[in-house]
N, C-alpha and C positions, 0 to 999 in steps of 0.2 A: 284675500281669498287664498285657502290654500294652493299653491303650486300645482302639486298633481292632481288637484282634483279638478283646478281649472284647465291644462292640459287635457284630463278626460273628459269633460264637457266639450271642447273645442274636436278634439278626435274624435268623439264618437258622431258626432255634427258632419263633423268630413267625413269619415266612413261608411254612415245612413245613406248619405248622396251618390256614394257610386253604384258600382251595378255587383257588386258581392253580395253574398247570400250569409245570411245570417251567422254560419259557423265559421265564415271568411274573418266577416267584422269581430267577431269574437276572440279568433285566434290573433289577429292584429292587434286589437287592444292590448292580449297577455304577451304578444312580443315587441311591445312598445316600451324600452328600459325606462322610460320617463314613468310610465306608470306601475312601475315593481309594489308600489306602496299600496296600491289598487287592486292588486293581481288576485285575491284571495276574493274580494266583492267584485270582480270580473267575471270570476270562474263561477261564479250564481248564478252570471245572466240568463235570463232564461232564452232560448233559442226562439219561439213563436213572441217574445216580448219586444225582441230585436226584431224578428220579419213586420210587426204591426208599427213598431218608429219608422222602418223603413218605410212601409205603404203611406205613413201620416205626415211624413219629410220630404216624400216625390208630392203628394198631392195639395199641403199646405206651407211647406219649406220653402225658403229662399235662401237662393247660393250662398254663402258668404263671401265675400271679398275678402280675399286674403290682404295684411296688408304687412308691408314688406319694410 
């Protein structure tokens, strides 16, 4: 799989789980260097796309264990 687009799966997974607000998670993506390759289909996201993963990631999501 590619690199940063697995980094952006994994990020965005961690980011939905906290308690940031949509334009938080967004702006962290675009200043995540690992995902510069991504930055252009980042800056798409849409904002209420992101508030509704977040609602569907507290209510059917499971932590991930990081693993070290």
């Amino acid at each position: 799989m590619n690199t940063a687009l697995k980094h952006y799966q994994e990020r965005l997974l961690e980011l939905l789980e906290t308690k940031l607000n949509a334009q938080e998670v967004k702006q962290a993506l675009l200043l995540d260097a690992e995902l510069a390759p991504l930055h252009t289909y980042i800056e798409t996201l849409d904002l209420d796309m992101l508030t509704v993963g977040m609602e569907l990631q507290k209510k059917w999501g499971k932590k991930q264990e990081r693993q070290n």
